[in-house]
C-alpha angles and dihedrals in degrees: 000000000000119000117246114250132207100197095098088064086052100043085047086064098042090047092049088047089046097046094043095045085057092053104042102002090086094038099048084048085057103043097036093037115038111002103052100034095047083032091235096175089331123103125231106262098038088114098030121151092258103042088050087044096053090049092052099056089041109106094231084047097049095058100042085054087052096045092052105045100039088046102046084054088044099056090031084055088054106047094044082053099061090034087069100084093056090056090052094254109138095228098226135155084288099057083043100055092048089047108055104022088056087058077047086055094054096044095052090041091050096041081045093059099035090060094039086068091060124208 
């Protein structure tokens, strides 16, 4: 009898986190990191405390904060995992259990805090 894996559950959510990171990865870099700071076509305040404050209470905001940032750990964790061998690092239940609980971790700490701001 084969033995059960849990590896499809893992490569899901490296393959959603894949998959999410190529469509808005490059787009939120831009936006968060050189438009808005140098204000190239967005106003001032389009990233301001308050207005961030206010997505990411909203319900719909709240999510797509969640998403993004559970998926993209999820998909970093995974592929660190299976980069280990080419840095000569044997990828055993150790190097499993810091990968991916530390993309647990940051699931648990984003979906915390999201939480803790309340709606």
């Amino acid at each position: 009898m084969k033995k059960r894996s849990n590896a499809p559950f893992f490569w899901l959510l490296f393959g959603a986190g894949g998959m999410l990171s190529a469509l808005l990865g490059s787009a939120l870099v831009l936006i968060t990191g050189l438009a808005t700071p140098l204000s190239l076509g967005l106003h001032g305040d389009f990233m301001a405390y308050p207005r961030m404050l206010a997505f990411a209470q909203n319900f719909v905001g709240k999510g797509f904060v969640f998403v993004v940032i559970a998926l993209f750990a999820w998909h970093a964790a995974h592929r660190i995992f299976h980069s280990l061998h080419d840095v000569g690092i044997h990828n055993g239940a150790t190097a499993k259990v810091v990968c991916y609980g530390s993309a647990l971790v940051m699931t648990l700490v984003a979906a915390f805090n999201l939480l803790r701001i309340g709606f």
